[in-house]
C-alpha positions in Angstrom: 5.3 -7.0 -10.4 8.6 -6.8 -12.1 11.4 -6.2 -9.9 12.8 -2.6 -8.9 15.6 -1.1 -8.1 16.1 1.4 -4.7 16.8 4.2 -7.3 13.9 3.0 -9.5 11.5 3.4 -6.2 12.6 6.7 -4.6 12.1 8.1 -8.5 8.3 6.8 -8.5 6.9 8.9 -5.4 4.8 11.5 -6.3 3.5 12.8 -3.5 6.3 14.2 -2.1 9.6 16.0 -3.1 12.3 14.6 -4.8 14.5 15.2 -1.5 12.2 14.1 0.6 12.0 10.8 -1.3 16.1 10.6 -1.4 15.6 10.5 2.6 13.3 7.9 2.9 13.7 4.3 3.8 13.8 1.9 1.0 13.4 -2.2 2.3 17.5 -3.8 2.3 16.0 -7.0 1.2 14.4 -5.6 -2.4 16.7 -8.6 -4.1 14.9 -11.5 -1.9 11.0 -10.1 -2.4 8.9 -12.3 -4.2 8.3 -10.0 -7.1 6.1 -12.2 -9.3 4.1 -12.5 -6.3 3.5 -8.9 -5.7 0.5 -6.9 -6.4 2.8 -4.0 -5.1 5.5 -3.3 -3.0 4.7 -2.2 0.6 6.8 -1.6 3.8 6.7 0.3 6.6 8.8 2.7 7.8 11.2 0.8 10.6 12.5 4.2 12.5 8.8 6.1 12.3 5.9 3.3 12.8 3.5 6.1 11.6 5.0 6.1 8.2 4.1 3.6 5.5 4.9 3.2 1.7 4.0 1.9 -1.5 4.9 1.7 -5.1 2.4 -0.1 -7.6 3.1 -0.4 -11.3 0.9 1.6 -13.5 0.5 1.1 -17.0 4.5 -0.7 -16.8 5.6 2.8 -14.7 5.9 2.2 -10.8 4.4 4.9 -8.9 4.9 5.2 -5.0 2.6 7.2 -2.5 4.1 8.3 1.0 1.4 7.6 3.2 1.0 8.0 6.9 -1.4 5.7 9.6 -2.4 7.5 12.5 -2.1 6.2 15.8 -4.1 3.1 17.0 -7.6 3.8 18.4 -10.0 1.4 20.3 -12.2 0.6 17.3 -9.1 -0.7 15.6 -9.0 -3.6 17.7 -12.6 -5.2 16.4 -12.6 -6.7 12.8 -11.4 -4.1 9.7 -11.8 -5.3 6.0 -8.9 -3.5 3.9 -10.8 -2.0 1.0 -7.6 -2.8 -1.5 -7.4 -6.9 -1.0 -11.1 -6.9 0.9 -9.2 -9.5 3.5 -10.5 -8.7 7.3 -8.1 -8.7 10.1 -9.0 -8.2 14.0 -6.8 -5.3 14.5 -5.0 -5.8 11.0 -6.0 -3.0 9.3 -5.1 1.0 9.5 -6.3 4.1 7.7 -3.5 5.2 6.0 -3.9 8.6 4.7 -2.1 9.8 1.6 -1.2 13.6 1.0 -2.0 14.5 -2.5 0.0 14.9 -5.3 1.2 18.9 -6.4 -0.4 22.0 -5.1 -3.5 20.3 -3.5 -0.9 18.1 -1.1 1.3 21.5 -0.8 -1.4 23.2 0.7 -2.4 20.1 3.3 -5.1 18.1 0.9 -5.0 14.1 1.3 -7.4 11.2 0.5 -7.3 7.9 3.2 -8.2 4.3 2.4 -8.4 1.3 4.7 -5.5 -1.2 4.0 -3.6 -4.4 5.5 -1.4 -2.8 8.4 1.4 -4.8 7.2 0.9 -3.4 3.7 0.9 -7.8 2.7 -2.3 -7.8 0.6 -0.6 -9.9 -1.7 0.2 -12.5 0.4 -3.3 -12.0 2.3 -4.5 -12.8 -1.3 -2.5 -15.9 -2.0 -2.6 -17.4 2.2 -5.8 -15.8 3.6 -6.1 -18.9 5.9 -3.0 -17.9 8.0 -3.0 -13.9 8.4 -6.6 -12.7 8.0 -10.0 -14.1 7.0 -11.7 -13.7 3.6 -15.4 -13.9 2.4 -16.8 -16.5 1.0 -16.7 -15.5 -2.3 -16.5 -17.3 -5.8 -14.3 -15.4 -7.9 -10.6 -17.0 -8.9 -7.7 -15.8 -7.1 -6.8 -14.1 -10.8 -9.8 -12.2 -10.0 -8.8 -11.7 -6.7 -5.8 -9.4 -8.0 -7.5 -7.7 -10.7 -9.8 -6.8 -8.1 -6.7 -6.1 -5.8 -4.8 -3.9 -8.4 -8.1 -2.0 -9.6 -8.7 -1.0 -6.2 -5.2 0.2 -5.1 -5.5 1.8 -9.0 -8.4 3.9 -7.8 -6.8 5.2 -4.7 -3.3 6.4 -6.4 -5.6 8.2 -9.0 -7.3 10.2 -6.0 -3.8 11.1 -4.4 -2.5 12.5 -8.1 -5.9 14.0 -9.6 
């Protein structure tokens, strides 16, 4: 991922308003991220636990979901596989839901996925040994991301269509 700026990032949201975006909390530390080593930039929100963000690039244009990850339940504490980075934590993972973009998110519409609490798929990717526990599988970690950035792909295009 090529790095971004905190202008750059509040600009890519689209599913929410332009002031709400100018409000939200942007990382301090977007100089020391390890930008070639991102599949997309995720943080959560330090002042509401219950908010979450991303940006991912698309197509060379960043685009960045507000999404929100209801409050732990029971089940959450068994084994959860994140459906972007297929990594499986015990208690690791959230459903973060995503209002949609435009009208459809005006009127209350959103779509959820399964994702890595701390929104680190890319370093679960790169270290599954020390946060999570992967498959045994046999494609390359190159493969690995493509899978990775295809799947996050898919979910942005439900929160815009």
């Amino acid at each position: 991922m090529k790095p971004l700026t905190e202008p750059q990032i509040r600009a890519s949201f689209v599913n929410c308003t332009k002031g709400e975006a100018s409000r939200l909390a942007v990382p301090r530390d977007l100089a020391d991220r390890p930008w070639p080593e991102l599949d997309y930039l995720g943080w959560r929100d330090p002042q509401a636990p219950d908010r979450a963000y991303l940006v991912a690039e698309l197509d060379g244009t960043p685009t960045g979901l507000v999404l929100r990850s209801p409050s732990a339940a029971s089940w959450q504490a068994r084994r959860s596989m994140c459906s972007v980075c297929v990594t499986t934590h015990v208690g690791g993972v959230s459903l973060m839901v995503a209002p949609k973009a435009g009208k459809a998110g005006r009127e209350g519409n959103s779509v959820g996925v399964y994702l890595c609490t701390d929104l680190a798929c890319s370093h679960h990717l790169r270290t599954p040994h020390q946060s999570g526990t992967r498959l045994q599988e046999t494609l390359t970690l190159e493969e690995r991301i493509a899978r990775t950035t295809t799947n996050l792909a898919a979910f942005i295009a439900k929160v815009t269509a």
